[in-house]
DRENLONU-337297 format. One line per 2 residues: number of its first residue (from 0); their letters; for each residue x, y, z of N, C-alpha, C. Coordinates in steps of 0.1 Angstrom, whole numbers. Layout:
BEGIN
NUM = a = X Y Z X Y Z X Y Z ~ ...
This chain:
BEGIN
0 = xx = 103 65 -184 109 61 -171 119 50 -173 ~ 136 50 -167 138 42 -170 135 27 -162
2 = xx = 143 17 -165 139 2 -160 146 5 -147 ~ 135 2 -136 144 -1 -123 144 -18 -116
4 = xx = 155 -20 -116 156 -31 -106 155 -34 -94 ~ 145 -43 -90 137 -43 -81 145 -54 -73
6 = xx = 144 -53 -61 151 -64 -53 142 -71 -43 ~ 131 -68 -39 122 -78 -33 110 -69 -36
8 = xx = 98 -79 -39 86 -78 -42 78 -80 -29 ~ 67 -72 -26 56 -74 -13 41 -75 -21
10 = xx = 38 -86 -22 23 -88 -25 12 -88 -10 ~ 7 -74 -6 -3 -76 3 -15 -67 -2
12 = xx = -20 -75 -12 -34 -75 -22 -45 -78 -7 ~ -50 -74 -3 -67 -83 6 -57 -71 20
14 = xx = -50 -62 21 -47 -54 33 -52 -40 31 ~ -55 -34 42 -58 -21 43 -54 -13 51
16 = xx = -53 -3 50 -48 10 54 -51 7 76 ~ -45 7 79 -26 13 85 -20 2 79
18 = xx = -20 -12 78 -16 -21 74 -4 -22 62 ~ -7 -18 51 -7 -21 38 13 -11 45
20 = xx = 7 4 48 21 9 55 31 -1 61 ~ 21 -5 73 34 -8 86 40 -20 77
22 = xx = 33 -29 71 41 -39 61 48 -35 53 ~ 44 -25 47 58 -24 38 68 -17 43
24 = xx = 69 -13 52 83 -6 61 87 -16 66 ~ 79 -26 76 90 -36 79 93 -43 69
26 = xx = 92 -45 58 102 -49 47 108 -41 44 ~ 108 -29 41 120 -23 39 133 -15 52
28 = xx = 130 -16 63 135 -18 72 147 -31 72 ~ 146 -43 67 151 -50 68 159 -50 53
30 = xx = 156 -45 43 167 -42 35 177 -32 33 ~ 190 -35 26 197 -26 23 198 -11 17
32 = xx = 206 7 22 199 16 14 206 10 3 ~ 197 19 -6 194 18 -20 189 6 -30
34 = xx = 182 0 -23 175 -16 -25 166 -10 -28 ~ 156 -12 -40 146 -12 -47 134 -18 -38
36 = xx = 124 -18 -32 110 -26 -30 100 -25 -40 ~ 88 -33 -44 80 -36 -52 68 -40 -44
38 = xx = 58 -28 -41 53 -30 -33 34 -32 -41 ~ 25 -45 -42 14 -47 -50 5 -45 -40
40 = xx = -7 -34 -39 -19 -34 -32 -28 -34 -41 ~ -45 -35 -33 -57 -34 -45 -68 -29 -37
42 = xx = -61 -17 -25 -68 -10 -14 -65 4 -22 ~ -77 10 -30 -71 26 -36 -67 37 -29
44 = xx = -73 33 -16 -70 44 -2 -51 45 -1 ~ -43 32 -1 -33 30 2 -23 34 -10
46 = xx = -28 36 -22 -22 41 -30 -16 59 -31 ~ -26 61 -21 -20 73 -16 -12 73 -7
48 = xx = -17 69 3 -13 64 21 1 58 19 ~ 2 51 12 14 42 15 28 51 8
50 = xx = 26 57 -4 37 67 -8 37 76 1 ~ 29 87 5 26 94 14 36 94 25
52 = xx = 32 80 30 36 78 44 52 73 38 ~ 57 69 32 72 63 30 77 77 27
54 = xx = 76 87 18 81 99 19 84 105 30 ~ 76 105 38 74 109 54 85 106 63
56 = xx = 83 89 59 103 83 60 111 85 57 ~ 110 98 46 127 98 37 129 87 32
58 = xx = 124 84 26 125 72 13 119 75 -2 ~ 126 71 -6 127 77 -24 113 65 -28
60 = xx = 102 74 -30 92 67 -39 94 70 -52 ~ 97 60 -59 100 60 -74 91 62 -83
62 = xx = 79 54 -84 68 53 -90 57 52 -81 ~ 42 53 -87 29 48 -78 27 46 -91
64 = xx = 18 25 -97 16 29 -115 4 21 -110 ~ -14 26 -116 -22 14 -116 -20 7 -129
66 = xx = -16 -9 -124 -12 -16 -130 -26 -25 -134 ~ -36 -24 -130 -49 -34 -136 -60 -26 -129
68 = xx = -69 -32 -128 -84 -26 -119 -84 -33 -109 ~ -78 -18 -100 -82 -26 -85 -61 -31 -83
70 = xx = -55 -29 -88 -42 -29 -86 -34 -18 -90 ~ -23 -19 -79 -11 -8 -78 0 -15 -75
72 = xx = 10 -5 -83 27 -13 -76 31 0 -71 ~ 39 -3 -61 47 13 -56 62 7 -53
74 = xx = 68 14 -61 80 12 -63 88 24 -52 ~ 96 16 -45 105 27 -34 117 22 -35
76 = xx = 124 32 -37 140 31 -33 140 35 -18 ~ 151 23 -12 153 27 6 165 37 9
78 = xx = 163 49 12 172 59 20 179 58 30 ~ 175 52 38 185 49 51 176 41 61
């Protein structure tokens, strides 16, 4: 995969599902399309939920990677 550049990072590690969503949409809501988000949870439920649900938006989910135990990054490109 290549290297993507990430334009703002969202650490909400200790949130759960509707949550872990509605936060990272209003961050990406408030960025530019085609701006990278970097989204860290350590809720496994949301690891689904949250790509899931941003697809749902028309938004380019780039990656879902478990990055440790008990951690995930989910990388989204914003569509519009």
């Amino acid at each position: 995969m290549q290297e993507v550049k990430v334009d703002k990072e969202l650490d909400i590690r200790g949130e759960v599902c509707p949550f872990t969503f509605v936060k990272s949409k209003l961050v990406l809501e408030q960025m530019d399309e085609g701006e990278v988000l970097r989204v860290l949870i350590d809720y496994e439920p949301s690891a689904e939920n949250v790509p899931k649900s941003m697809r749902e938006e028309g938004q380019d989910v780039i990656a879902v990677n478990k990055i440790g135990e008990n951690l995930w990054e989910i990388i989204v490109r914003k569509k519009r």
